[in-house]
C-alpha positions as CSV (number, residue, x, y, z in Angstrom):
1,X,4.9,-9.1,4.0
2,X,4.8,-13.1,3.4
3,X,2.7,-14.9,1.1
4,X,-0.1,-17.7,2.4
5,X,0.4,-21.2,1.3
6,X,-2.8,-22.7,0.1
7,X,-4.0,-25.7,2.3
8,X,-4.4,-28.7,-0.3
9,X,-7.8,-28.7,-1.3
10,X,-8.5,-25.2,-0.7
11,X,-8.4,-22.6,-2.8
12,X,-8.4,-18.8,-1.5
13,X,-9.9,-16.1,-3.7
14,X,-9.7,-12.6,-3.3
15,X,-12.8,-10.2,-4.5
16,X,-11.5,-6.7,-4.9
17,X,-13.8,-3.7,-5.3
18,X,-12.5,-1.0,-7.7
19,X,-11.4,2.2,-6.4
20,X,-13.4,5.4,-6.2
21,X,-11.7,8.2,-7.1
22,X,-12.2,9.6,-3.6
23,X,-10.3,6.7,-2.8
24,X,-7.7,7.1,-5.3
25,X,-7.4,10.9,-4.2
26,X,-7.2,9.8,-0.8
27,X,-4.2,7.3,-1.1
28,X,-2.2,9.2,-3.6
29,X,-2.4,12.6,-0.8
30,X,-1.1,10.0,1.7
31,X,1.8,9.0,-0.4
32,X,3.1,12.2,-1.2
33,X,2.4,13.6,2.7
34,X,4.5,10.2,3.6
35,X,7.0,11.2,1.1
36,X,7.3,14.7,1.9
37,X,7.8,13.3,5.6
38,X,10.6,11.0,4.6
39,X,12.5,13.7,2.9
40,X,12.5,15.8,5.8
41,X,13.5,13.1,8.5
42,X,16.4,11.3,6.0
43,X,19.6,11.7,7.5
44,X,22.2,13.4,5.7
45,X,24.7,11.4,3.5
46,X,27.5,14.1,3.7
């Protein structure tokens, strides 16, 4: 991911809605399923 550089003269402003905990419970099953995954697929260090 990279950052955006502000034009001069122009300020960007993000407006960010608060998460509903269907939301939250959403993203927080996604994480563990992607961590769950990860574990599964890492190749062994031995």
């Amino acid at each position: 991911m990279s950052y955006i550089k502000e034009p001069i003269g122009v300020d960007f402003f993000v407006k960010s809605t608060p998460l509903t905990n269907k939301d939250r419970l959403e993203i927080s099953s996604f994480i563990k399923a992607s961590k769950a995954n990860k574990k599964k697929t890492a190749p062994s260090l031995l």
